[in-house]
TORKOL-4160 file (C-alpha; in steps of 0.2 Angstrom, whole numbers, padded with zeros to 4 digits, m for minus):
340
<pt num="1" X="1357" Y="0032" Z="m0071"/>
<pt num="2" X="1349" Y="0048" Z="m0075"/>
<pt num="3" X="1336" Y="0055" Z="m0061"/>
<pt num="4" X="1319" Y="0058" Z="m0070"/>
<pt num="5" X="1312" Y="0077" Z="m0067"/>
<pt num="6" X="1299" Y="0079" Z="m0053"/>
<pt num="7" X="1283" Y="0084" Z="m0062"/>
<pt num="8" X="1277" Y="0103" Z="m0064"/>
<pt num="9" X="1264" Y="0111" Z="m0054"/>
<pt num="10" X="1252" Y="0109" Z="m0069"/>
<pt num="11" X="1255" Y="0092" Z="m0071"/>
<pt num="12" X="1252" Y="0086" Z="m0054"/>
<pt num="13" X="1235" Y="0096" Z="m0054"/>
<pt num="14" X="1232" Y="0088" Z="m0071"/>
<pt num="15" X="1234" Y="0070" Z="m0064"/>
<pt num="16" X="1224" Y="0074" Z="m0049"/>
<pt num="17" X="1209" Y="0077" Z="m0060"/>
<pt num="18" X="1211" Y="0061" Z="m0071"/>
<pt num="19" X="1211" Y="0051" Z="m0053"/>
<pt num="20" X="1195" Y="0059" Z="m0046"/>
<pt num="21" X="1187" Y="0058" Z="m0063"/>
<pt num="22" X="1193" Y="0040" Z="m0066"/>
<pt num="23" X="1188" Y="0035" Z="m0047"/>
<pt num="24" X="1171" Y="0041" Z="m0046"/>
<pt num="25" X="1159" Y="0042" Z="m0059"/>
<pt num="26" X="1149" Y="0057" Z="m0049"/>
<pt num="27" X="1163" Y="0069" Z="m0051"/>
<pt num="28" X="1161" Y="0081" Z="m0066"/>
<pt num="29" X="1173" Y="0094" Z="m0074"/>
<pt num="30" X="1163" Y="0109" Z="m0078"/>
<pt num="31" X="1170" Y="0126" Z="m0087"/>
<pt num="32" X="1173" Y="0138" Z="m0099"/>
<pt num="33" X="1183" Y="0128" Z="m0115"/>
<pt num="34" X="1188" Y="0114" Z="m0104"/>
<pt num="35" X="1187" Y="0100" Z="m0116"/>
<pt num="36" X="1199" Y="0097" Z="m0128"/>
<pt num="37" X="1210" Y="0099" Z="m0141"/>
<pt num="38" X="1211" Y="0118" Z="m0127"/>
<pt num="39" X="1210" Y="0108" Z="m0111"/>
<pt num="40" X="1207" Y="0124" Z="m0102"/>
<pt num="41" X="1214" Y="0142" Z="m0103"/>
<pt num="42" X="1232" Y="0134" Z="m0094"/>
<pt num="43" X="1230" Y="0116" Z="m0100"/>
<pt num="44" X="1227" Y="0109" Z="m0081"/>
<pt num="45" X="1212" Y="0099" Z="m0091"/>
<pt num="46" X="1218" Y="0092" Z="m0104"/>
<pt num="47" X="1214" Y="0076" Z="m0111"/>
<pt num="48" X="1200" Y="0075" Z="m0096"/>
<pt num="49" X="1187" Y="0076" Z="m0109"/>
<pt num="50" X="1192" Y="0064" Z="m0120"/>
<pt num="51" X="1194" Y="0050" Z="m0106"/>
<pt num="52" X="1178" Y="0056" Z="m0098"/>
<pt num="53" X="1168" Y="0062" Z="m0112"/>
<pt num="54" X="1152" Y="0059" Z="m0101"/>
<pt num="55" X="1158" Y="0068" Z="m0084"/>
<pt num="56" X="1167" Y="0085" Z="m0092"/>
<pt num="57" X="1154" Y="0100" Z="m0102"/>
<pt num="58" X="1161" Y="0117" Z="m0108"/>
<pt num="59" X="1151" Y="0129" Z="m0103"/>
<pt num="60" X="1144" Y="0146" Z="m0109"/>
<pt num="61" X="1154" Y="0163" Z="m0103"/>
<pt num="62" X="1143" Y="0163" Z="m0087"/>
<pt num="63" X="1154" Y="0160" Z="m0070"/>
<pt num="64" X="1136" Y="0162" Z="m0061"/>
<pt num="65" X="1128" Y="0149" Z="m0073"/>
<pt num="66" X="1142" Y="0137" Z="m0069"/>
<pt num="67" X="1145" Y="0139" Z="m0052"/>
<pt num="68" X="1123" Y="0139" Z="m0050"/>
<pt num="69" X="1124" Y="0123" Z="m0059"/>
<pt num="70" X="1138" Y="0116" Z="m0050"/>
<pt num="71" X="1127" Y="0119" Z="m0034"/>
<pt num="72" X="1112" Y="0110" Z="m0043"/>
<pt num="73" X="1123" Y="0095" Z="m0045"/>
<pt num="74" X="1131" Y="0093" Z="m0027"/>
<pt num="75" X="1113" Y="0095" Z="m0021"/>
<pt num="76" X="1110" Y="0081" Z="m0032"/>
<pt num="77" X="1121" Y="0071" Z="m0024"/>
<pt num="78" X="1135" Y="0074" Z="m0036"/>
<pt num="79" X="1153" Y="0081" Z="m0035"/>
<pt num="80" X="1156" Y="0095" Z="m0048"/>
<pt num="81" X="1173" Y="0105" Z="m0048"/>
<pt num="82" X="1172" Y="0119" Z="m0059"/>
<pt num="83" X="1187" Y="0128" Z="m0067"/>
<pt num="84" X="1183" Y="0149" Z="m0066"/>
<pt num="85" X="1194" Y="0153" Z="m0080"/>
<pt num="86" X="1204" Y="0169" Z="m0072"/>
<pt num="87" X="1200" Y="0169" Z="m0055"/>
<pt num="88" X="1196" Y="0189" Z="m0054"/>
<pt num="89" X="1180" Y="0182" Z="m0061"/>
<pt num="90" X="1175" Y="0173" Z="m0046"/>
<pt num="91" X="1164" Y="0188" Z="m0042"/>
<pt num="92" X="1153" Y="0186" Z="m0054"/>
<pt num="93" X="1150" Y="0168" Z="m0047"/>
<pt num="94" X="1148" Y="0177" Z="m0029"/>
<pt num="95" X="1129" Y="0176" Z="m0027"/>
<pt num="96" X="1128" Y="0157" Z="m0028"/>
<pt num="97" X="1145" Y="0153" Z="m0018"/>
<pt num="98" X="1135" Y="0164" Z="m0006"/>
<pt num="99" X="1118" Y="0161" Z="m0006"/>
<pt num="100" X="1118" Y="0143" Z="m0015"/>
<pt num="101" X="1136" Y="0134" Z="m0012"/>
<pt num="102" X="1138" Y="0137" Z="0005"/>
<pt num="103" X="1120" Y="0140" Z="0013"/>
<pt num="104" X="1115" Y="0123" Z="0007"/>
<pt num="105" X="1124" Y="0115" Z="0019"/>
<pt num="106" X="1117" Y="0120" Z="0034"/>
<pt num="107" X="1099" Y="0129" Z="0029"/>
<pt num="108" X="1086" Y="0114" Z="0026"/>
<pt num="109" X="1085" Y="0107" Z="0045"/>
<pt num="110" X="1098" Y="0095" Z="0043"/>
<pt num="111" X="1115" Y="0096" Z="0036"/>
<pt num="112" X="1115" Y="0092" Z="0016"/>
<pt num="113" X="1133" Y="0086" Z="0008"/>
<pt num="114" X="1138" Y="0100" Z="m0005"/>
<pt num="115" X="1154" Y="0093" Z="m0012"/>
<pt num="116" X="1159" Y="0105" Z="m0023"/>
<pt num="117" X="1177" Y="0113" Z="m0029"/>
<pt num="118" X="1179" Y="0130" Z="m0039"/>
<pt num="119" X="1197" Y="0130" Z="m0045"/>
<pt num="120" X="1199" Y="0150" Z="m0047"/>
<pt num="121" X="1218" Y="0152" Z="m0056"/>
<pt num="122" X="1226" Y="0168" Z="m0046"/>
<pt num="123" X="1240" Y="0179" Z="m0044"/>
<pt num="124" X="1249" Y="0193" Z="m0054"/>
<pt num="125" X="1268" Y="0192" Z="m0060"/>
<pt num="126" X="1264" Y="0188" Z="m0080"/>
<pt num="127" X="1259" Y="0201" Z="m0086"/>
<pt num="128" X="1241" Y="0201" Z="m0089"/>
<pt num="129" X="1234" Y="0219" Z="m0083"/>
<pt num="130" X="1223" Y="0225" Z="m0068"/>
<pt num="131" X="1208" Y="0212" Z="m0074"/>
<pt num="132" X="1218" Y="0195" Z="m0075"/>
<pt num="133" X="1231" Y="0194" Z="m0059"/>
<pt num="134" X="1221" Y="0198" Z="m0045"/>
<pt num="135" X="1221" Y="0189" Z="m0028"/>
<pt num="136" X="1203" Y="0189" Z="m0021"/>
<pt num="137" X="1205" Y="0177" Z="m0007"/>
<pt num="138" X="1200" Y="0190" Z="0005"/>
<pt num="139" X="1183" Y="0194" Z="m0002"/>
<pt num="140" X="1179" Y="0175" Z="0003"/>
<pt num="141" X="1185" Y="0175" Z="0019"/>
<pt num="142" X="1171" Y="0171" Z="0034"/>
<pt num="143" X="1158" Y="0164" Z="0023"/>
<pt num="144" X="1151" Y="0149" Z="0036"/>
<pt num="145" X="1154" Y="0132" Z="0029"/>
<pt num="146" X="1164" Y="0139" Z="0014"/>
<pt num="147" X="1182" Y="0131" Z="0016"/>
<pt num="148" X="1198" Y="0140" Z="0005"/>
<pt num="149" X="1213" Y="0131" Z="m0001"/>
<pt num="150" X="1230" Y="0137" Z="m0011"/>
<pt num="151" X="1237" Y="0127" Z="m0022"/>
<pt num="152" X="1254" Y="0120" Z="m0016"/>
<pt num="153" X="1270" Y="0115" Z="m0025"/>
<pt num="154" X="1273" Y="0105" Z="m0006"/>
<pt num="155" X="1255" Y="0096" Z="m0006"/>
<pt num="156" X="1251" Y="0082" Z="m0019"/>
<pt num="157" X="1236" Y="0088" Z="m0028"/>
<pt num="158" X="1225" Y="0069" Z="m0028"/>
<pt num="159" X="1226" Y="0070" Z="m0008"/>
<pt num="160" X="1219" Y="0087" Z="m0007"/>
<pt num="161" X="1206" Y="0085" Z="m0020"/>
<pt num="162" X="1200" Y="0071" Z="m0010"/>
<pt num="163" X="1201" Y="0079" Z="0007"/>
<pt num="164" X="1193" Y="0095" Z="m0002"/>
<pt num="165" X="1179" Y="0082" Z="m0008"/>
<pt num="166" X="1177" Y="0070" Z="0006"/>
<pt num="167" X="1175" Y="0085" Z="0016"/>
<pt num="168" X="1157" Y="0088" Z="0013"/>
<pt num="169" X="1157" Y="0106" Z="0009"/>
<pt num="170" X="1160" Y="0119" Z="m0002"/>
<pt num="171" X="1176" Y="0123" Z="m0009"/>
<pt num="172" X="1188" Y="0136" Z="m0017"/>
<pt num="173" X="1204" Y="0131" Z="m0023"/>
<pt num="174" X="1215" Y="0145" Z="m0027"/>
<pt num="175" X="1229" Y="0143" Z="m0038"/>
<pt num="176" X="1245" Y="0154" Z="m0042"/>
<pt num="177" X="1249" Y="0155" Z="m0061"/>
<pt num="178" X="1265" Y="0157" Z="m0055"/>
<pt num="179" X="1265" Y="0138" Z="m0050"/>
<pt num="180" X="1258" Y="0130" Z="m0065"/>
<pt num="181" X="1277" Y="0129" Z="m0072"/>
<pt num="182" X="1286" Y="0125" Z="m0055"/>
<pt num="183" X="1291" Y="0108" Z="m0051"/>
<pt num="184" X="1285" Y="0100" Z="m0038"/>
<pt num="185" X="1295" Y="0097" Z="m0021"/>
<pt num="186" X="1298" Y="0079" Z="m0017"/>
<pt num="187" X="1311" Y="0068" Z="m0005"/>
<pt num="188" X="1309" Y="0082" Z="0010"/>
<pt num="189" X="1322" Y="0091" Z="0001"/>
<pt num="190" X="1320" Y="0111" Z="m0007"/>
<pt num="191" X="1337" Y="0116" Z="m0014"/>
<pt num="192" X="1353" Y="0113" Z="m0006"/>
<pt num="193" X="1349" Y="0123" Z="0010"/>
<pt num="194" X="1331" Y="0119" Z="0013"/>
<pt num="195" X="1324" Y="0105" Z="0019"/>
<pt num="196" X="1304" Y="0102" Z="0021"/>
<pt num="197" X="1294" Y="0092" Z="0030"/>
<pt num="198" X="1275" Y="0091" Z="0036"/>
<pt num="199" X="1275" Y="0091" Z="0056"/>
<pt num="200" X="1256" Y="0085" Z="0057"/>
<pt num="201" X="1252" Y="0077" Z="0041"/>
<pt num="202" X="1255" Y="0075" Z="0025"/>
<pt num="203" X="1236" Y="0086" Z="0020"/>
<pt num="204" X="1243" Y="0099" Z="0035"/>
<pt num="205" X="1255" Y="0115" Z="0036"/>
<pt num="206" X="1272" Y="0112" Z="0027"/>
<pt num="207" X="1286" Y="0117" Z="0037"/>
<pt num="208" X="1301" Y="0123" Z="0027"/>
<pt num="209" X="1316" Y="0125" Z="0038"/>
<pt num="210" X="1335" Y="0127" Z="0036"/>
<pt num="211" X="1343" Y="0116" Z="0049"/>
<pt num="212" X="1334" Y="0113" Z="0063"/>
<pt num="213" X="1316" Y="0113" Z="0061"/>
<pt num="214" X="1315" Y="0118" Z="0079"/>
<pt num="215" X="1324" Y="0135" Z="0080"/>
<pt num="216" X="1322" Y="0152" Z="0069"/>
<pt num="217" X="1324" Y="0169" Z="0072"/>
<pt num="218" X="1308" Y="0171" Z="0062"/>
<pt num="219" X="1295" Y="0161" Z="0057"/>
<pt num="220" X="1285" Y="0166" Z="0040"/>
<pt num="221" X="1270" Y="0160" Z="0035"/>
<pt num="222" X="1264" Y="0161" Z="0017"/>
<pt num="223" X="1251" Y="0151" Z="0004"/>
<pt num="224" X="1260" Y="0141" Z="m0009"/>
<pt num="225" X="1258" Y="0153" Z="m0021"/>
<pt num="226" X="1273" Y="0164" Z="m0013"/>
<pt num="227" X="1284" Y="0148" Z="m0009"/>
<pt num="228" X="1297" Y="0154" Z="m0022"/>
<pt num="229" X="1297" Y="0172" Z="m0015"/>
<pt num="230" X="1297" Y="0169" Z="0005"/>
<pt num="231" X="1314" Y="0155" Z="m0003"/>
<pt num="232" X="1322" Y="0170" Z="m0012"/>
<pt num="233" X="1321" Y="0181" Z="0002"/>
<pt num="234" X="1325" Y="0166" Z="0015"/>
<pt num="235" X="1342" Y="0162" Z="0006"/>
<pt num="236" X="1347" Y="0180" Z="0005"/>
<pt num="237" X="1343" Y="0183" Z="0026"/>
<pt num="238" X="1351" Y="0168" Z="0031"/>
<pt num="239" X="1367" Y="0173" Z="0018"/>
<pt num="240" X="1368" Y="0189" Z="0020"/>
<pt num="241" X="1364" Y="0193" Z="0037"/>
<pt num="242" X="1362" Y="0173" Z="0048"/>
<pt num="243" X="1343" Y="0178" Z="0050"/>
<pt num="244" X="1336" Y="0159" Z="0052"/>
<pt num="245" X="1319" Y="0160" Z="0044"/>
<pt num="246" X="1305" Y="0145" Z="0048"/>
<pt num="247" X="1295" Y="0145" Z="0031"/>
<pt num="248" X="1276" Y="0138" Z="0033"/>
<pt num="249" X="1267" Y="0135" Z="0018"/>
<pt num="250" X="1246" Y="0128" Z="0024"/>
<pt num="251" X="1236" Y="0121" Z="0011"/>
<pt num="252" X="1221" Y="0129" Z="0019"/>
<pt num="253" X="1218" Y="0144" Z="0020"/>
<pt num="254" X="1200" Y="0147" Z="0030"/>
<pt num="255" X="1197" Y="0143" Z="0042"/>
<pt num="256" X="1215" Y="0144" Z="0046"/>
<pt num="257" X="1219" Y="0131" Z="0060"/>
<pt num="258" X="1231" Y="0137" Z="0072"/>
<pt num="259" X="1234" Y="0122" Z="0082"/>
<pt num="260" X="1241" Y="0113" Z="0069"/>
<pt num="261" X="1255" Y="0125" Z="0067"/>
<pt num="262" X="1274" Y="0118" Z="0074"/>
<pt num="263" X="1278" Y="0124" Z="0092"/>
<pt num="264" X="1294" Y="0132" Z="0086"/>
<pt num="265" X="1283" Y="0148" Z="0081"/>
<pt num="266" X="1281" Y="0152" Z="0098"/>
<pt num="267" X="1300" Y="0149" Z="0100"/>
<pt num="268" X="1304" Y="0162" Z="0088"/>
<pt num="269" X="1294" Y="0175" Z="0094"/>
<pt num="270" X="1297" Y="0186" Z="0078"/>
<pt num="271" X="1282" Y="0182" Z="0066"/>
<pt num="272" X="1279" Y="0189" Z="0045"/>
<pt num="273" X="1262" Y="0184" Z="0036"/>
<pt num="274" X="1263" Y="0186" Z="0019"/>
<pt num="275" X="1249" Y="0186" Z="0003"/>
<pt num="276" X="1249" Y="0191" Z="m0013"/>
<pt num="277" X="1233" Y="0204" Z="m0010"/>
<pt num="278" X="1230" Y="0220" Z="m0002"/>
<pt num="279" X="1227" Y="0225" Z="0014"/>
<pt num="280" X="1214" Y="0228" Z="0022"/>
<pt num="281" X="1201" Y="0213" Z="0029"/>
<pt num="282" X="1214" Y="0199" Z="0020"/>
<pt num="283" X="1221" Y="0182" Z="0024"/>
<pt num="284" X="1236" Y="0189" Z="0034"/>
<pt num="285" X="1225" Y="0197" Z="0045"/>
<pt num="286" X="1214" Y="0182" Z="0046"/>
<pt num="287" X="1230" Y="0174" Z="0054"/>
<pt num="288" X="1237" Y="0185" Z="0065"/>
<pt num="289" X="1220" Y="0185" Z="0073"/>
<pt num="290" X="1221" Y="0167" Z="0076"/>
<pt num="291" X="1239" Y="0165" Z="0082"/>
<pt num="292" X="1239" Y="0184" Z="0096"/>
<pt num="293" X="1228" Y="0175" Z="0109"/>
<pt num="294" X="1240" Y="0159" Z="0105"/>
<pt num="295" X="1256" Y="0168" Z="0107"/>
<pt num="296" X="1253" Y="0184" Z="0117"/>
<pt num="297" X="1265" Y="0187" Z="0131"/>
<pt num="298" X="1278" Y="0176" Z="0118"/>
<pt num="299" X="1280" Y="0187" Z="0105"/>
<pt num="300" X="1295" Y="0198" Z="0102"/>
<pt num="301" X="1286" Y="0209" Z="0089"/>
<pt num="302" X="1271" Y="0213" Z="0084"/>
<pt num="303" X="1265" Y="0202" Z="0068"/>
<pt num="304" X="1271" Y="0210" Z="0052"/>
<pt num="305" X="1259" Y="0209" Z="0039"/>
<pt num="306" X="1266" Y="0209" Z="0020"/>
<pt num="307" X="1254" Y="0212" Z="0004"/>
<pt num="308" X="1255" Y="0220" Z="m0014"/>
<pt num="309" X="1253" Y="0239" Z="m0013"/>
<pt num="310" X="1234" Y="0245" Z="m0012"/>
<pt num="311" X="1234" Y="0251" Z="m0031"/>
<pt num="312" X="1227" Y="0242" Z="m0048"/>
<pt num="313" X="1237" Y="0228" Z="m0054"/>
<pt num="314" X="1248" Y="0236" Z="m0070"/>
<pt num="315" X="1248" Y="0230" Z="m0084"/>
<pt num="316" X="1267" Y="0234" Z="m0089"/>
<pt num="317" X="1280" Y="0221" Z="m0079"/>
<pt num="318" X="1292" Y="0234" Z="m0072"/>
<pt num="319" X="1274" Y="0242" Z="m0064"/>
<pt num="320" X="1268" Y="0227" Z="m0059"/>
<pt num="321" X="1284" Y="0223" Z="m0051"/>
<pt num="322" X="1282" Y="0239" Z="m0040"/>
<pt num="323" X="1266" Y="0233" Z="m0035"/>
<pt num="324" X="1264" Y="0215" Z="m0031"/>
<pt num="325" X="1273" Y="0206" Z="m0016"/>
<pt num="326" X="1292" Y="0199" Z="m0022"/>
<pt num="327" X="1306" Y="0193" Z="m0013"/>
<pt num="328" X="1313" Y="0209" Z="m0010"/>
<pt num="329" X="1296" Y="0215" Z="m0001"/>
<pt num="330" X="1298" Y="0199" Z="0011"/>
<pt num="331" X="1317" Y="0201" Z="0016"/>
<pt num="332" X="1315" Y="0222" Z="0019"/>
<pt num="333" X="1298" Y="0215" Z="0033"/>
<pt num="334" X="1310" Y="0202" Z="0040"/>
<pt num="335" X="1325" Y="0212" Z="0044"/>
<pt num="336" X="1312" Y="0226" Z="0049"/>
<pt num="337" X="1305" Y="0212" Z="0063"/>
<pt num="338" X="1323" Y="0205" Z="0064"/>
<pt num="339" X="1330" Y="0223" Z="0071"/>
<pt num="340" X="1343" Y="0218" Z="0060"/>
């Protein structure tokens, strides 16, 4: 009998919008070329529009058109996810996440449903210049009732579009191009030394663990978009130097809920955050904020924070190389917290 392939990345996003689509006549797909025969700049919309001719529109070139008019819909009761085609263009859609998406909620005397998703594709590692493989999760960071999510290859898409929408306020889903072509993880198991499992539940924290689940020397934490990376540099510690690393992968990123985290991160004492951004104001310092009044008087180190070099993202691979996070980034901060 031959095993089928677990589905890619894409594909599981794909389906995830056919489902919502298909189960609720008050969700639209809105965006720039999102109706076939493109089906959207990476193909995570194809075929939406001819099953749903009524509930997808391809817009104009205006990220603040569509996110404006994605905010008109959700206050009409509707549930619009938008596709930003490259999400370094989320800032010119800044003004109505601010001001429209997210104020909404809370501003009219009583709280107002604003069930709204902006799928922003991220991340650098293919080549497309300082323009079109930027991470700008940071720049959304804080914004009161704005939640931010990251695409996961551990997380079934269907279950976090509807937790995203059930949730009743605005939403940015953030998604690593990298991922698009990876295969999904399925029956707890990662390769033939990592297991994974989902200590909470199954729309929680990922915990990717070699062994025990229960013991590590360091425990790092990273959005799905770096899973392959923070595994690269995991293999290599454990092979080449028997450093145990606890790999936690959480589907959202803001606000980032601590509490939720396994207890074995307090066990290890040695923690790395990492992202695919720069410094400065970003996720990983987002994190450690949350987890130093948890863990002081526990921790063995102070928390390492990992990010791409503070320079503009080059368009030549070897550059880019030099610049964004890889696997070699990770292992070099492990073995620096390690004292190995």
């Amino acid at each position: 009998m031959v095993r089928s392939q677990r589905e890619r990345v894409s594909e599981n996003l794909n389906r995830a919008l056919h489902a919502m689509l298909e189960k609720d006549p008050r969700v639209w797909m809105i965006g720039e070329d999102v109706s076939d025969p493109y089906g959207g700049a990476f193909k995570i919309t194809k075929g939406l529009s001819g099953r749903f001719p009524d509930q997808v529109v391809s817009t104009p070139i205006s990220e603040a058109g569509i996110v404006g008019l994605a905010g008109g819909l959700a206050l009409s009761g509707e549930r619009p996810i938008v596709e930003i085609m490259f999400g370094d263009f989320v800032a010119l859609a800044f003004d109505p996440i601010l001001n429209l998406l997210s104020k909404s909620v809370g501003m009219y005397g009583r709280r107002v449903p604003m069930r709204t998703v902006v799928r922003c594709p991220v991340g650098g590692n293919r080549g497309y210049g300082p323009t079109h493989s930027q991470s700008p999760q940071k720049h959304l960071i804080g914004i009161p009732h704005l939640n931010l999510y990251e695409l996961s290859p551990f997380h079934d898409c269907s279950a976090l579009f509807g937790r995203m929408l059930a949730a009743g306020e605005p939403a940015v889903l953030f998604e690593n191009k990298i991922l698009y072509t990876e295969r999904m993880y399925a029956d707890s198991t990662v390769d033939d030394l990592f297991s994974y499992d989902f200590p909470a539940s199954s729309d929680g924290c990922a915990r990717v663990f070699l062994g025990s689940p229960d013991a590590a020397d360091v425990v790092v934490i990273a959005p799905g978009g770096l899973t392959g990376r923070v595994l690269d540099a995991a293999r290599r510690l454990f092979l080449e130097h028997e450093i145990v690393c606890l790999i936690l992968v959480p589907v959202q990123l803001y606000p980032f809920d601590a509490s939720s985290l396994p207890p074995a991160i307090a066990g290890a004492g040695r923690i790395v955050v990492v992202e695919e951004g720069t410094a400065g104001g970003g996720w990983g310092a987002e994190v450690a904020a949350c987890l130093y009044p948890r863990l002081w008087g526990r921790l063995r180190a102070p928390i390492r924070l990992v990010t791409s070099a503070d320079r503009v993202i080059p368009a030549a691979r070897h550059l880019e190389d030099e610049v964004l996070v890889q696997a070699d980034t990770v292992y070099d901060a492990v073995l620096e917290v390690a004292g190995a």
